[in-house]
N, C-alpha and C positions, 0 to 999 in steps of 0.2 A: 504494500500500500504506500500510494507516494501522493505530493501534490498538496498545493498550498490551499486546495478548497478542500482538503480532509477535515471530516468532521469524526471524530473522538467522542462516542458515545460510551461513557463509563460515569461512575460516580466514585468523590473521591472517598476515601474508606477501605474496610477490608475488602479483599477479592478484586478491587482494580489490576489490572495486569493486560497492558498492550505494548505492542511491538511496531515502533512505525521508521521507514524511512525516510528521509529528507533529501531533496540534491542540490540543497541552496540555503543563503543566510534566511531567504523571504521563506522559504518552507520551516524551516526553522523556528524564525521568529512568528507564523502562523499557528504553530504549534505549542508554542508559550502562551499564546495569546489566547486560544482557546481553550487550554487549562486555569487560564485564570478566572474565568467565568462560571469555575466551578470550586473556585478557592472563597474560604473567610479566616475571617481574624483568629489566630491561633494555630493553623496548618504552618507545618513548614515543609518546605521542599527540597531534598536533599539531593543536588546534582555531582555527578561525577563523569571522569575519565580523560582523558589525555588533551593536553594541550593543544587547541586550534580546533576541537572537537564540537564547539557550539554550545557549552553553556552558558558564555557572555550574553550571545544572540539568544538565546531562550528566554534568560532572564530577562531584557530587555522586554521580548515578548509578553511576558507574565507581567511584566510591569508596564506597559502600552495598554494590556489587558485588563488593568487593575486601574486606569484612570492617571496613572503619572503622568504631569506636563512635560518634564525635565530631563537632559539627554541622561542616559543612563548608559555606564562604564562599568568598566571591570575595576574592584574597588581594591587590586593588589598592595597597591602601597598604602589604604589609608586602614585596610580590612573590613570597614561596618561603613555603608551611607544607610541614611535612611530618606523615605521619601513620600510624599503626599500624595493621595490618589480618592479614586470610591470607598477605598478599602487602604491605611497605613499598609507601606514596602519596606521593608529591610532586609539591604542587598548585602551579603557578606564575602567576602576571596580569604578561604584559610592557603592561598597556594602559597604564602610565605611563611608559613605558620610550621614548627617542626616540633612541637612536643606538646602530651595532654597539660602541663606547668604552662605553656604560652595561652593556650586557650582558655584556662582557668585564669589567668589574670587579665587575658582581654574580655573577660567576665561574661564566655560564650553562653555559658546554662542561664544566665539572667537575660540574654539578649534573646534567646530560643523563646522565652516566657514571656515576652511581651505580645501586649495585643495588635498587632500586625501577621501579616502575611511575610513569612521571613523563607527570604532561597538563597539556600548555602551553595557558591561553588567549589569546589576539591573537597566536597564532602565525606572522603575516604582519609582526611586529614585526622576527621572528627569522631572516627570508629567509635569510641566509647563513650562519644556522646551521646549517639543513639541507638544504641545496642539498645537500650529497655528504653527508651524514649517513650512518655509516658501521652504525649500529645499527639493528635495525626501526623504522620509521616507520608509524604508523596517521596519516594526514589527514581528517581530520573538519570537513567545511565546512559553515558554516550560513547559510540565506537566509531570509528572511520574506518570505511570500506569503500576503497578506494576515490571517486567523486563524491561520491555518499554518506550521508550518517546515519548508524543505526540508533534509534534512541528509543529506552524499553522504561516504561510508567509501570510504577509497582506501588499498591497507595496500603497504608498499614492504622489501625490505630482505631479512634473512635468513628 
């Protein structure tokens, strides 16, 4: 399944689980966007997988999605932006991030706990953040194959 008028019929929750391809930033970001249409305040979103793979553009998406005016970047160096929308964004990059001691004093489990819609990228940084994460969970994994992204929605929680 490809194509930027894909429509994604799941709910988010247990038992969500799709598998979609992308072959572009605008499918990409199509597909952020119409996850967020199923997001509220307290979901977070947990992306992962290799550099240049599309989670900036996703986010982006989810946050286009969610009513933000404001360009939205990959928050590397600053790690946490936050942003105003239909619905509060807090955009997180642990890709600079190398140990649970960093993440505990950029005081991630408190930033998790806020009333926004929060999407982590290198979400594989933050393992034992969400291992029993006690709030919904969307997992959003992403692979490149070759022109292609493979990106797999797995939703966990209440």
């Amino acid at each position: 399944m490809t194509g930027a008028s894909l429509l994604i019929y799941y709910r988010v929750g247990i038992g969500m689980n799709r598998t979609v391809r992308t072959r572009n930033e605008l499918e990409t970001d199509a597909l952020g966007f119409d996850l967020s249409r199923r997001l509220s305040v307290g979901v977070v979103v947990a992306l992962s997988g290799p550099l240049g793979s599309g989670k900036t553009v996703f986010a982006r998406g989810v946050a286009r999605g969610l009513g933000v005016r404001e360009r939205v970047v990959s928050p590397s160096f600053t790690l946490v932006c936050e942003y105003e929308g239909r619905l509060p964004f807090v955009h997180i990059d642990l890709y600079r991030t190398g140990s649970d001691e960093e993440l505990e004093l950029l005081g991630l489990d408190e930033i998790l706990e806020r009333p926004a819609v929060v999407v982590v990228e290198w979400a594989e940084k933050a393992g034992s953040f969400f291992r029993d994460f006690p709030a919904p969970l969307i997992r959003v994994t992403f692979a490149i194959e070759g022109d292609e992204r493979r990106i797999t929605i797995k939703g966990s929680g209440h």
